[in-house]
C-alpha positions in Angstrom: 4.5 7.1 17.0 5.1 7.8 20.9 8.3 10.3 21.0 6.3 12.0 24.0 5.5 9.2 26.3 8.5 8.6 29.2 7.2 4.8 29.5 9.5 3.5 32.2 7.8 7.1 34.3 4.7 5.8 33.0 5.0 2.3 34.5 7.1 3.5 37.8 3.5 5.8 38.4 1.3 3.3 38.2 3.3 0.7 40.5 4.3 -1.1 37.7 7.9 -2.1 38.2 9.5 -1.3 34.1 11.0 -4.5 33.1 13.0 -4.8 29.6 10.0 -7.0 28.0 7.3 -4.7 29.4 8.9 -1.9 28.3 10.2 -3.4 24.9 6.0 -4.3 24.5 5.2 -0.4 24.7 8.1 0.9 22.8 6.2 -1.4 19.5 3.1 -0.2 20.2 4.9 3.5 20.6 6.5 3.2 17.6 3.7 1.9 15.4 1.1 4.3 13.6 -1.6 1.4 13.8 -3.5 -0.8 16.7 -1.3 -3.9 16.2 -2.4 -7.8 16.7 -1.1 -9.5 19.9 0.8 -11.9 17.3 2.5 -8.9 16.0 3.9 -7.4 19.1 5.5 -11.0 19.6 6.9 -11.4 16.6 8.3 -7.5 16.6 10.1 -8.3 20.0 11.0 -12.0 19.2 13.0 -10.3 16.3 15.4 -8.7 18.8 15.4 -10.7 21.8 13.8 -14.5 23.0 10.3 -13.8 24.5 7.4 -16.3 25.8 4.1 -16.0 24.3 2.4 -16.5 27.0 4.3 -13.8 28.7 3.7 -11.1 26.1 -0.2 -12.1 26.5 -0.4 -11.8 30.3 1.8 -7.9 29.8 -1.1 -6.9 27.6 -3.8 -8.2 29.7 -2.3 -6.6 33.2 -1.6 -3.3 30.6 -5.5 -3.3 29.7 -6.3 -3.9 32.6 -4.7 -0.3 34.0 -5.5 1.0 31.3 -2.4 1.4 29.7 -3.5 -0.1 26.6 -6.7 0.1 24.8 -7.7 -3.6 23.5 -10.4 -2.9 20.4 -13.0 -4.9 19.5 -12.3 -5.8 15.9 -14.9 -8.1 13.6 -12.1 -10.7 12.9 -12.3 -11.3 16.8 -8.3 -11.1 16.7 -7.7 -8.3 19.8 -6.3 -5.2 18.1 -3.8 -3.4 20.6 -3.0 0.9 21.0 -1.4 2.9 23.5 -4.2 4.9 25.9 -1.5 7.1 27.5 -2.4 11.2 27.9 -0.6 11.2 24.0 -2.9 8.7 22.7 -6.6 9.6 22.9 -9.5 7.5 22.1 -9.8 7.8 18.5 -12.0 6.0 15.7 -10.6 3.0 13.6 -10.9 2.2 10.0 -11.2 -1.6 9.0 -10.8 -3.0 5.9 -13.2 -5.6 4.6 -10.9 -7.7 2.5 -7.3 -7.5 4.0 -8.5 -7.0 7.6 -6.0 -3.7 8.6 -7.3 -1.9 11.1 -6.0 1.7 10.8 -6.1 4.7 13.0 -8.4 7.8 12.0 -7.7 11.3 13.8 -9.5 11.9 17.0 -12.8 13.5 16.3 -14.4 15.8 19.2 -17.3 13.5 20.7 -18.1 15.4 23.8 -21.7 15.7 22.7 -22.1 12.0 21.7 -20.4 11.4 25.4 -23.2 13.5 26.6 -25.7 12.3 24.7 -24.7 8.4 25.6 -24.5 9.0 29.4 -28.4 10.1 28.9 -30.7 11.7 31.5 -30.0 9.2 34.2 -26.5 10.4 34.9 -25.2 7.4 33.8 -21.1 7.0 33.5 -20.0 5.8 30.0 -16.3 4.4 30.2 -16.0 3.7 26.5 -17.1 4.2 23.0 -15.8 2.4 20.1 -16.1 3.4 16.4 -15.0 1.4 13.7 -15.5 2.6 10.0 -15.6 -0.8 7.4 -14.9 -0.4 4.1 -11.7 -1.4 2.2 -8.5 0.2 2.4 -6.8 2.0 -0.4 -4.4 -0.5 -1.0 -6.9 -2.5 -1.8 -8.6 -0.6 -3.8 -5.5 0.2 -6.3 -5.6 -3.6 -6.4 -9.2 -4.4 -7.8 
C-alpha cells in the first residue's frame, strides 16, 4: 500500500502534467500489496470509470520509462507492474510455479551484491532483478 506517496507532487516534479487516469493508474498500483498485470490495472480502473486500453498501456510505458514504475520480467512474459517511488524500493519477487502470482518479498540489503556486480571495471549497474519460483501457499493447501 502507498499512504506515503503525494502522486499528483510526484507527477507535477517530474513534468508530468497529473491527469485523473494517470493518477487513477498509480493510486491501483498504490493500493495493491503485489506487482500487478497491465490487464489488471485496466480492469481495476474500468470498474470505476470508461478507460482505453491502449491508453492505460502507453501511461505505463511513459511511467517506466521515468522511472516511475518498475516493469519486472516475469517467466510467463506477461509484464508485471510496481511503484519505484522513494517508498517503494527495489525488492525481490516470489513466483509461483502453478498459479503464476507474483508476490512481493521484503527488501533485502544488497549493497555488496551491487558492489560485487559493478566489478573492478567501475562499471554502473542500473538494475538487478530476483525472482524466487516455487509455489505459493495457497497452492500448497490445495495439493
Amino acid at each position: 500500500m502507498s499512504d506515503l506517496c503525494d502522486f499528483p507532487q510526484l507527477l507535477a516534479g517530474l513534468g508530468v502534467k497529473p491527469t485523473a487516469l494517470r493518477l487513477a493508474v498509480l493510486e491501483v498500483l498504490g493500493a495493491s500489496s503485489k506487482a500487478l498485470r497491465a490487464q489488471e490495472i485496466l480492469e481495476a480502473i474500468r470498474s470505476k470509470r470508461r478507460v482505453n486500453k491502449v491508453t492505460v498501456y502507453r501511461i505505463l510505458d511513459g511511467f517506466t520509462r521515468r522511472g516511475i514504475l518498475r516493469r519486472l520480467a516475469i517467466e510467463d512474459r506477461v509484464s508485471h507492474y510496481e511503484l519505484a517511488c522513494e517508498h517503494h524500493p527495489p525488492h525481490p519477487h516470489f513466483q509461483c510455479h502453478n498459479c503464476g502470482q507474483v508476490q512481493c518479498l521484503e527488501p533485502a540489503p544488497l549493497e555488496r551484491m551491487w558492489r560485487d556486480l559493478k566489478g573492478p571495471l567501475g562499471n554502473r549497474a542500473d538494475r538487478i532483478d530476483i525472482r524466487v519460483e516455487g509455489v505459493c501457499h495457497k497452492c500448497r493447501e490445495i495439493s
